[in-house]
C-alpha positions as CSV (number, residue, x, y, z in Angstrom):
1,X,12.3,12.2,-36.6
2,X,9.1,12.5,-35.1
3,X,6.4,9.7,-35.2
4,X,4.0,12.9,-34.4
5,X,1.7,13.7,-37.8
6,X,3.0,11.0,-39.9
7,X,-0.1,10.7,-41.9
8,X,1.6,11.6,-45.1
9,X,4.5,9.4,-44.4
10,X,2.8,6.7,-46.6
11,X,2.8,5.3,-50.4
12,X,0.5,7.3,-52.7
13,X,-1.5,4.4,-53.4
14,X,-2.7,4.1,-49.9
15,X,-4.3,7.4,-50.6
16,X,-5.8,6.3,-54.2
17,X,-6.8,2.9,-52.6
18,X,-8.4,5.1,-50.0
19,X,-9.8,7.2,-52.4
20,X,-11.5,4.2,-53.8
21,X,-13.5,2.7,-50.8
22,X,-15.0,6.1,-50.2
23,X,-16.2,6.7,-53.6
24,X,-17.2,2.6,-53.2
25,X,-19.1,3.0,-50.4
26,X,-16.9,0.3,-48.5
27,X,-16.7,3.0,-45.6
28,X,-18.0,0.4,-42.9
29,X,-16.9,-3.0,-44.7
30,X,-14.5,-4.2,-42.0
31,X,-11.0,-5.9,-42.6
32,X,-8.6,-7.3,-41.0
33,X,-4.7,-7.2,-41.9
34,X,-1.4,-8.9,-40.3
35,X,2.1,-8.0,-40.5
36,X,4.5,-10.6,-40.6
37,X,8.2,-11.2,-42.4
38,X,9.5,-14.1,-44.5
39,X,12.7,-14.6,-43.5
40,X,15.3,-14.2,-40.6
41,X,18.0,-11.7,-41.0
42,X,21.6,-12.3,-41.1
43,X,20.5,-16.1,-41.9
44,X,19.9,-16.1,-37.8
45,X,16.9,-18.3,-35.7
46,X,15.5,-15.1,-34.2
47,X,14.1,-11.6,-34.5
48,X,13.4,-9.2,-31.7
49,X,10.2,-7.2,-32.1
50,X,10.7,-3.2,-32.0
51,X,9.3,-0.4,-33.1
52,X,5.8,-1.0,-31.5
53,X,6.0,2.1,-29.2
54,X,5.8,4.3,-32.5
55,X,3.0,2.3,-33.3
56,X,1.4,3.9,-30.7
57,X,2.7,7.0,-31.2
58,X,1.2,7.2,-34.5
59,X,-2.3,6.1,-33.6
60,X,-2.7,8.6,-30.9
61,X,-1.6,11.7,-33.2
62,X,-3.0,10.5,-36.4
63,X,-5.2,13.5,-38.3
64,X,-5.1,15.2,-41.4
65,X,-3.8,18.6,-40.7
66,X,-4.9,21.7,-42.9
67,X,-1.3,21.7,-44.6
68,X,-1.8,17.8,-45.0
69,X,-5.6,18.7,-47.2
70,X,-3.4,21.5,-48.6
71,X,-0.9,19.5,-50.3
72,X,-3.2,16.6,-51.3
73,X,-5.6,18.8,-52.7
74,X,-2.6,21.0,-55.2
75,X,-1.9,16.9,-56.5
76,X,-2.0,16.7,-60.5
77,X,-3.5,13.2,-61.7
78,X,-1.4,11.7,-64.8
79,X,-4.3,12.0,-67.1
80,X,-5.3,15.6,-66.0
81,X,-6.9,17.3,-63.7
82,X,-6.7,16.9,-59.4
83,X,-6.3,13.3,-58.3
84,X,-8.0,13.9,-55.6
85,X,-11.9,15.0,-55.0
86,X,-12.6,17.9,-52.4
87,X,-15.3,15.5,-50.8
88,X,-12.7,12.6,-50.3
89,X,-10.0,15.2,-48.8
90,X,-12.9,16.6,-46.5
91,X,-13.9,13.0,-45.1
92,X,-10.0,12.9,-44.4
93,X,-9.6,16.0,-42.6
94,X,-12.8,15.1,-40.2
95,X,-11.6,11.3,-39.8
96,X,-11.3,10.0,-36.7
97,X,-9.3,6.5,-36.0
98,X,-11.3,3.7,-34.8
99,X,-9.2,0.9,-35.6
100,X,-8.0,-1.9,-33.3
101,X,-4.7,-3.1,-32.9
102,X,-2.6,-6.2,-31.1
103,X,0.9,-7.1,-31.7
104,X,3.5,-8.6,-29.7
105,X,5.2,-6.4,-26.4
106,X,8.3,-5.3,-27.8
107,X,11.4,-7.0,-27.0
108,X,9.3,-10.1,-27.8
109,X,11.2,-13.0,-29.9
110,X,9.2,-13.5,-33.0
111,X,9.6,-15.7,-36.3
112,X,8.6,-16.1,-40.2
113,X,5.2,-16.1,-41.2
114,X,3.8,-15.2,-37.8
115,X,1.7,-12.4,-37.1
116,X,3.1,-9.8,-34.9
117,X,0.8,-7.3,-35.6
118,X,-3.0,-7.3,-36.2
119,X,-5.1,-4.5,-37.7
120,X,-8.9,-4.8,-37.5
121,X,-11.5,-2.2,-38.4
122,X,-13.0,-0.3,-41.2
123,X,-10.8,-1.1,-44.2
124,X,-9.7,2.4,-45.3
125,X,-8.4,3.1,-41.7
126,X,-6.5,-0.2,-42.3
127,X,-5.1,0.8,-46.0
128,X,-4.0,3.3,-44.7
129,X,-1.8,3.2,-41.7
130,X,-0.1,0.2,-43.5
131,X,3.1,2.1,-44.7
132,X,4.2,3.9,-41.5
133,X,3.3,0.9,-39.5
134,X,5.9,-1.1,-42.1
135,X,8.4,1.8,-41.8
136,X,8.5,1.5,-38.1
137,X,8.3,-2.0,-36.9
138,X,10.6,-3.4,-39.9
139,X,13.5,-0.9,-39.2
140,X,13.5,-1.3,-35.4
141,X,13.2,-5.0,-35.2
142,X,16.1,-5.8,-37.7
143,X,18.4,-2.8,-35.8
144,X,17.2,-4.5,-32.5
145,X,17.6,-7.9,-33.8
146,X,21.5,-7.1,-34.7
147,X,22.2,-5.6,-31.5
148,X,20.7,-8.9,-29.8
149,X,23.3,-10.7,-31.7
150,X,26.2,-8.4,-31.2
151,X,25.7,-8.5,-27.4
152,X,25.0,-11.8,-27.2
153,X,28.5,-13.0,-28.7
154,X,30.3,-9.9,-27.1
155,X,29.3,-10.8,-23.4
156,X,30.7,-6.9,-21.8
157,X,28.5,-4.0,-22.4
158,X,28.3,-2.5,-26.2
159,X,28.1,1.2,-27.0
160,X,26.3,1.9,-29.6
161,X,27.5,5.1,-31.7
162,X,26.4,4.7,-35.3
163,X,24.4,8.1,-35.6
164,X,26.6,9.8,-37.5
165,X,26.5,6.7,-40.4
166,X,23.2,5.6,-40.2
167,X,20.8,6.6,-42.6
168,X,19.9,9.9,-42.1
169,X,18.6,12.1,-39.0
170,X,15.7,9.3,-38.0
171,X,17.4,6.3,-39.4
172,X,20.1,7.5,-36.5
173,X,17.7,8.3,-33.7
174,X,15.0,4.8,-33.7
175,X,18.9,2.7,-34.8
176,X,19.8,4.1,-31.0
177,X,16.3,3.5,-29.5
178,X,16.3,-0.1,-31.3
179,X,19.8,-1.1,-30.3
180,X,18.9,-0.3,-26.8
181,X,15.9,-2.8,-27.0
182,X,17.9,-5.4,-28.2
183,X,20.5,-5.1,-25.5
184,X,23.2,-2.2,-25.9
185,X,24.1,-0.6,-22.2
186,X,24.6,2.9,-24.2
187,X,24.5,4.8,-27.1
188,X,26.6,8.1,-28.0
189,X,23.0,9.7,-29.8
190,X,22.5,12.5,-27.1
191,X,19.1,13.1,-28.7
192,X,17.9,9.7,-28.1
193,X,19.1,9.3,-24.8
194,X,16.7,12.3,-24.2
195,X,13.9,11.4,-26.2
196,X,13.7,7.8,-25.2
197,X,15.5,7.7,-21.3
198,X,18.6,5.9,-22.2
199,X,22.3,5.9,-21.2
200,X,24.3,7.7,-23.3
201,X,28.1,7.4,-23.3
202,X,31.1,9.1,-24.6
203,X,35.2,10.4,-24.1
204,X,37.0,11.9,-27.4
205,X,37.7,11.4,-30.7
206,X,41.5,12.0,-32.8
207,X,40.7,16.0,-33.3
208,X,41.4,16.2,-29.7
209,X,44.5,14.8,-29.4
210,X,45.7,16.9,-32.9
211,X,44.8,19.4,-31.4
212,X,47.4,19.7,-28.9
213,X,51.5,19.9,-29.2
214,X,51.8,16.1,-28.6
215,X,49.5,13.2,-27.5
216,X,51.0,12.9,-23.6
217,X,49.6,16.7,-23.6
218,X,46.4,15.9,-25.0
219,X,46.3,13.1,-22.5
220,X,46.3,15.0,-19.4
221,X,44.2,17.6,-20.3
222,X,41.2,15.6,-20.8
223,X,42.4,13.5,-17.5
224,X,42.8,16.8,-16.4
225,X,38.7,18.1,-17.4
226,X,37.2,14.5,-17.3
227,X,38.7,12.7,-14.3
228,X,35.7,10.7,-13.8
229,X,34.8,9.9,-17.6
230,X,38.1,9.5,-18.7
231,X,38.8,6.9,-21.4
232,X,41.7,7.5,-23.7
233,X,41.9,7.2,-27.4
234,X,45.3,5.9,-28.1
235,X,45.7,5.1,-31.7
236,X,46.0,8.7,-33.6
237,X,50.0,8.8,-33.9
238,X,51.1,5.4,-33.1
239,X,49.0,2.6,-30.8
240,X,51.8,1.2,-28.5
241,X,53.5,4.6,-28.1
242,X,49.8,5.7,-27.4
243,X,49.5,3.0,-24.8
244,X,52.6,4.3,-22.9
245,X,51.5,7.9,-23.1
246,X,47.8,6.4,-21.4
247,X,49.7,4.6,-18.8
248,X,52.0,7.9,-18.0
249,X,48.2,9.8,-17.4
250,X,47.0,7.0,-15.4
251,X,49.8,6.5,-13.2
252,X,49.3,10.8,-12.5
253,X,45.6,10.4,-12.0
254,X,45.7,7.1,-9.4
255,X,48.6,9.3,-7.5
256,X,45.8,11.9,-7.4
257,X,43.1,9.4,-6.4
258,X,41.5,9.3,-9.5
259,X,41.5,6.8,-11.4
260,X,41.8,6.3,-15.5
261,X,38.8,4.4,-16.7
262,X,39.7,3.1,-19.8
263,X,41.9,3.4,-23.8
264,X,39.9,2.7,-26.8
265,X,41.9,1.1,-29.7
266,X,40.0,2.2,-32.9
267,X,42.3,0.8,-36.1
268,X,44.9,-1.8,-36.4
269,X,44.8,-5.5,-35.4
270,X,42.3,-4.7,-32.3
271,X,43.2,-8.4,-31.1
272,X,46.7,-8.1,-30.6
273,X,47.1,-4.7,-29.9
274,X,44.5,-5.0,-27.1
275,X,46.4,-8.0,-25.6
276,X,49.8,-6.3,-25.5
277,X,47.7,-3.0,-23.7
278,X,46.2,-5.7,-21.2
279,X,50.2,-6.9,-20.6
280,X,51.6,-3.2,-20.1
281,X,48.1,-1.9,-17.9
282,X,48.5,-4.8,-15.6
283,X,52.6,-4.4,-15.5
284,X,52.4,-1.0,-14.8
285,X,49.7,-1.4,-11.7
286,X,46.5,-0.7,-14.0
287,X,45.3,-3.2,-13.3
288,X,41.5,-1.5,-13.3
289,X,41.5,0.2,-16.3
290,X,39.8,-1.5,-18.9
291,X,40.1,-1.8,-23.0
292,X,37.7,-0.8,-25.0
293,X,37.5,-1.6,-29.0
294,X,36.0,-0.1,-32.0
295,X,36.5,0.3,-35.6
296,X,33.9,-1.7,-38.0
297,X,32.9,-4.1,-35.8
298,X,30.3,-6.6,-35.8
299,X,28.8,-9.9,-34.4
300,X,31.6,-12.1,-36.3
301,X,34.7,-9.5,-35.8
302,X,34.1,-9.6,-32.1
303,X,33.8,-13.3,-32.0
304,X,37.5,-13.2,-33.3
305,X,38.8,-11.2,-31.3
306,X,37.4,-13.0,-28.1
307,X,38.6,-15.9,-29.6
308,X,42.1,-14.7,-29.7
309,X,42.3,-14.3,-26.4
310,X,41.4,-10.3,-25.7
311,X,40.2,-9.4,-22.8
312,X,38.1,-6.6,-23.5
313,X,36.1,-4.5,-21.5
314,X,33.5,-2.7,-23.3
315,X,33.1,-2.4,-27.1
316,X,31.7,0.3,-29.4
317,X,29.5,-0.4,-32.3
318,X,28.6,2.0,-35.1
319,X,28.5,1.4,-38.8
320,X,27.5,-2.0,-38.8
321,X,24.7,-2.4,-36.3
322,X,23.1,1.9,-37.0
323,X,22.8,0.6,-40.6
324,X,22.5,-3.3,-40.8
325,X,25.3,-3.2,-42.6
326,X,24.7,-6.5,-43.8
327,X,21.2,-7.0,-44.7
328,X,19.1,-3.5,-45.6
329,X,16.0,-4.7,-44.5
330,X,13.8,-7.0,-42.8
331,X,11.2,-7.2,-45.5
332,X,7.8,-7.1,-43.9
333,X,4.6,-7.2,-45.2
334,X,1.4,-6.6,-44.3
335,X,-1.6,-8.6,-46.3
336,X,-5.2,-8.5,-46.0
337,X,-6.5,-11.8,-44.2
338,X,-10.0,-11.2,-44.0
339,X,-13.4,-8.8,-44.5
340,X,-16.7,-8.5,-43.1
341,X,-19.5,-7.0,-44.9
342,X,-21.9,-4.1,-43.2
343,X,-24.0,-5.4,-40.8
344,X,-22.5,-8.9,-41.0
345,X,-21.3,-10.8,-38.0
346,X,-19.2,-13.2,-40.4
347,X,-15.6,-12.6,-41.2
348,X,-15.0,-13.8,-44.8
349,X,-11.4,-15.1,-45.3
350,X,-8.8,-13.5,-47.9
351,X,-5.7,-15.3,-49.3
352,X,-3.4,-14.0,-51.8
353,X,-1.6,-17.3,-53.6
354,X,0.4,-15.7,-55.8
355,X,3.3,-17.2,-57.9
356,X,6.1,-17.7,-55.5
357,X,4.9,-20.8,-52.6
358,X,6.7,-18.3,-49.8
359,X,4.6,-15.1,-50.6
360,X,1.6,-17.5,-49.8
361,X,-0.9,-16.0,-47.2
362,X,-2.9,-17.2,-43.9
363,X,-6.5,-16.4,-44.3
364,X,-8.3,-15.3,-41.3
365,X,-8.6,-13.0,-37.7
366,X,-5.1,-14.8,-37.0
367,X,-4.0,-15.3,-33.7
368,X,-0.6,-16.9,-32.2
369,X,0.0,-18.9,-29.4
370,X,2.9,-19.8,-27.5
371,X,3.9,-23.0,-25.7
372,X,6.4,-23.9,-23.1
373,X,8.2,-26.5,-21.9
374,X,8.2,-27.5,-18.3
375,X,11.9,-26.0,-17.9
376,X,10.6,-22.6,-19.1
377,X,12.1,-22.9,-22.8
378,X,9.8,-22.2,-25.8
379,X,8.0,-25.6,-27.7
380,X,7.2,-23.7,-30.5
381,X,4.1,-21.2,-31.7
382,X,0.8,-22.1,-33.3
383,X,-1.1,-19.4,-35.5
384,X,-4.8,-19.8,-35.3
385,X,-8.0,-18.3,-36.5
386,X,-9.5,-16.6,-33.4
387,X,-13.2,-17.1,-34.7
388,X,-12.6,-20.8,-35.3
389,X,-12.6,-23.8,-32.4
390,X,-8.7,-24.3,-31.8
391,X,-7.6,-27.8,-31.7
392,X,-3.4,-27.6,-30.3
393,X,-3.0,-31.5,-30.4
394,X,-2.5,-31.3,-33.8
395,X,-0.2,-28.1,-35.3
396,X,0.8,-28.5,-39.1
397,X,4.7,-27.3,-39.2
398,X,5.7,-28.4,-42.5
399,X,3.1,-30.4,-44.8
400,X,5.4,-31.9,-46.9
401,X,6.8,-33.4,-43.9
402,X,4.7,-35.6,-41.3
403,X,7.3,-35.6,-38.6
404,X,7.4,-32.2,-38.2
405,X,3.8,-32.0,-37.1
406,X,3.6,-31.2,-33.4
407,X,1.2,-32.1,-31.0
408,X,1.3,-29.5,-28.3
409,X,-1.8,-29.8,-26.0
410,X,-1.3,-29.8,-22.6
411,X,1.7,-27.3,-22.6
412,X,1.5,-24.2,-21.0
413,X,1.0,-21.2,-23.6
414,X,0.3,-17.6,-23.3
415,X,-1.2,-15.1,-26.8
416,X,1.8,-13.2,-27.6
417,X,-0.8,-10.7,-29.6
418,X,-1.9,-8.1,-27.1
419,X,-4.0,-4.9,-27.4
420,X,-2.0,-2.0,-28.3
421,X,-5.0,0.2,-29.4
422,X,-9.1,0.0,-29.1
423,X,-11.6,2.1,-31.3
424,X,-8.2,3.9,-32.4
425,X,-7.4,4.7,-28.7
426,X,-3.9,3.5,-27.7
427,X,-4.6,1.0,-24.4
428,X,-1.0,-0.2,-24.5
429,X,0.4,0.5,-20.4
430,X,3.6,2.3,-20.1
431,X,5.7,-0.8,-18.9
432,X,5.1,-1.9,-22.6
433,X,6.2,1.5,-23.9
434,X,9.7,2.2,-21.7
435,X,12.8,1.2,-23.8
436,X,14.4,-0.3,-20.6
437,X,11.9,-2.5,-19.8
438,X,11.8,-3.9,-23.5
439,X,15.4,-4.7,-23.2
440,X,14.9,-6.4,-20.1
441,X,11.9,-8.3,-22.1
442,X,14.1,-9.1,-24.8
443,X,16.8,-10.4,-22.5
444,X,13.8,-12.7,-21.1
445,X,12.5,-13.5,-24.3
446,X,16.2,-15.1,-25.6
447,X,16.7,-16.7,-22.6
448,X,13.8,-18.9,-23.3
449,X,15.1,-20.0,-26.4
450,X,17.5,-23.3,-27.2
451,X,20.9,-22.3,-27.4
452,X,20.6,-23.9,-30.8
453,X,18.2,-21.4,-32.2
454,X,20.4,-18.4,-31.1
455,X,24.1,-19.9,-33.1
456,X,25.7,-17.6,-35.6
457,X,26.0,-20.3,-38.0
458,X,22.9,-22.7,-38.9
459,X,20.9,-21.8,-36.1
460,X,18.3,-24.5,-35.6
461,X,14.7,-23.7,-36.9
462,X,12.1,-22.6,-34.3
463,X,8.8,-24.5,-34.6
464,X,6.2,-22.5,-36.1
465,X,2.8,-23.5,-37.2
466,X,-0.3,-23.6,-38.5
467,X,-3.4,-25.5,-36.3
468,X,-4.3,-28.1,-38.3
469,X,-8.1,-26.9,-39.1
470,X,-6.5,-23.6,-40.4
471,X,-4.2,-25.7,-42.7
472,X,-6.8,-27.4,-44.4
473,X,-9.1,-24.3,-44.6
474,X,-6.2,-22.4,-46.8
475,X,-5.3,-25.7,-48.6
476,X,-8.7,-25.9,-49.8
477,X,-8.9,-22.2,-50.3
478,X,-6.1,-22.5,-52.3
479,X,-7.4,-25.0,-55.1
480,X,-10.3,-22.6,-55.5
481,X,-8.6,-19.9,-56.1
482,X,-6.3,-21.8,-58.1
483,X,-9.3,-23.7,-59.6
484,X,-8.1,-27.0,-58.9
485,X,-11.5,-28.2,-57.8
């Protein structure tokens, strides 16, 4: 759960690869690699970034432990004897990082095909941090991104308490820390709220109230040992009876000058049975104690229920936000984009082409650059070679397509790749690395964005391109490899 000594968190054939350049001699040919993804999740216009704290986390505790040598060494190769040599695993236990990285400040809004990470320095260094980097910044920023959504259509603050069905112990604890980033006001992960500095939040489940001779009894003992975190779960017998039996507490605790927070409806037709508990609260003077829902919900369910007319004060959010319930993964990659020979000032560009047009590559040390309108809402982002003269009058959005070039010179823009690590030193400041602070970034970060690009259904497509002397430098790189020419 840990991102501390995750150097054997990887694929095996990081190691092999590794293996390779060492016995190569490609120990000081220098590479460069970007992440990026292919697609939006949950057929949405956005993604929030996450993850890129334990990105930093990683680089700064990153060494091949005795145990690690240990283990690597005992390995079997399929056609016999150790995969490994002892003079490979000894240049890994000595190893120091030196790689630089930028990526984008988490909580940042970011799109397909762009780079939101970049990985420059000797290549094996590069090989083979690839995995864990994957592991990290894929999981958070699709947990993140699916909180953004949640709390953007629910409007009143969402619990997040999915630990105990997400996938596993650390699929549980970065699902908290990510739906945090992406706008939850708590989660019910005590664990997390330590680790990372967030709210936590929490009353009581069914077994409390089975556990006592009736509900009204269960009631006003937890009034009774919780007076000022007392929400009441009212659905374990019978909701409206449970309702009454709330109201019966509630009316004790405001005679005692406490007051009864909230009930939490967790099964049954939330909508309905949350409007009839806003009619019998206010009739019977409760008027400030507030409903709270659960039970399976999501982004869509909640925009029912609103639309039905519940007035709802706070909502809890497990299953289907801990484990993306509805798309696994983001899917992001991380590709090779360029190398530089020893002693060579000249970065030579790689492209993969493959057979599928949207597994296409941008060669290059790839930067991207973001413009804004005069009202402070995003024009679109531009992904640029770094070595290369920039020309932003002319950005190539689709090819096929002349109208959706855009000519973008003279806008204000910003990088949105910073440095997050030097000579495999972490430079990243704390502001960048506090949870709270990348929520409040990612609250920012939407807020610049058309409300057409944040819809449920057919968001509108953000602008994101390729400067034009980029375009033609892959296009013709492409007929070569492809030998068209």
């Amino acid at each position: 759960m840990s991102s501390n000594n995750e150097e054997l968190l990887t694929d095996l054939y990081q190691l092999t690869m590794a293996q390779g350049y060492w016995e190569k001699g490609k120990l000081e040919e220098q590479a460069c690699f970007y992440m990026h993804f292919r697609k939006n999740p949950f057929d949405g216009g956005y993604v929030i970034a996450c993850g890129l704290d334990q990105v930093a986390e990683l680089i700064e505790s990153f060494t091949f432990t005795d145990e690690d040598i240990a283990y690597l060494a005992s390995l079997e190769a399929p056609g016999g004897g150790k995969l490994f040599k002892p003079e490979f695993l000894e240049y890994l236990r000595t190893m120091e990082m030196q790689v630089d990285i930028d990526a984008v400040h988490e909580g940042a809004t970011v799109f397909p095909y762009e780079p939101i990470l970049r990985v420059t320095g000797p290549i094996l260094q590069c090989q083979i941090i690839e995995t864990p980097l994957l592991t990290h910044v894929g999981f958070q920023s699709l947990i993140a991104t699916k909180a953004a959504r949640i709390c953007d259509v629910a409007e009143t603050p969402v619990a997040e308490f999915g630990l105990r069905r997400a996938q596993g112990p650390a699929g549980g604890i970065f699902a908290s820390r990510a739906a945090i980033v992406g706008g939850c006001a708590s989660t019910s992960n005590v664990l997390a709220g330590m680790r990372f500095g967030v709210p936590v939040s929490g009353t009581h489940a069914h077994s409390w109230v089975m556990s006592f001779d009736s509900e009204l009894e269960a009631f006003r003992a937890y009034a009774e040992a919780m007076p000022k975190n007392c929400v009441l779960l009212v659905d374990t017998y019978d909701v409206e009876q449970g309702i009454d039996n709330a109201i019966t507490v509630g009316l004790e605790m405001k005679e005692r000058g406490e007051r009864l927070a909230g009930i939490r409806i967790d099964s049954g037709d939330l909508a309905w049975m949350a409007k009839l508990a806003r009619r019998k609260l206010d009739a019977a003077g409760l008027t400030e104690t507030g409903i709270v829902l659960s039970n399976d919900l999501d982004e869509q369910t909640i925009r029912s229920i609103k639309r039905q007319g519940a007035k709802v004060m706070s909502w809890g959010v497990g299953t289907k936000l801990a484990s993306s319930y509805d798309q696994p993964t983001l899917g992001c990659v991380y590709k090779l984009s360029a190398v530089k020979a020893k002693g060579s000032d000249t970065w030579k560009d790689c492209l993969k082409v493959s057979g599928q047009t949207n597994k296409l590559t941008t060669p290059g040390v790839l930067g991207v650059r973001r413009y804004y309108q005069e009202n402070g809402k995003v024009a679109g982002d531009m992904i640029y070679d770094l070595f290369s003269q920039v020309n932003d009058h002319e950005v190539i959005i689709d090819p096929a397509d002349e109208l959706r070039q855009k000519r973008l010179g003279g806008l204000r823009h910003e990088d949105i790749l910073h440095p997050l690590a030097r000579g495999g030193k972490v430079v990243l400041e704390p502001e960048f690395r506090d949870v709270m602070q990348a929520q409040a970034r990612a609250k920012e970060s939407l807020d610049a964005l058309d409300e057409s690009q944040k819809r449920m259904l057919n968001p509108h497509s953000y602008p994101v391109g390729l400067e034009a002397g980029l375009f033609h430098r892959r296009s013709a790189l492409v007929k070569k490899l492809r030998h068209y020419e």
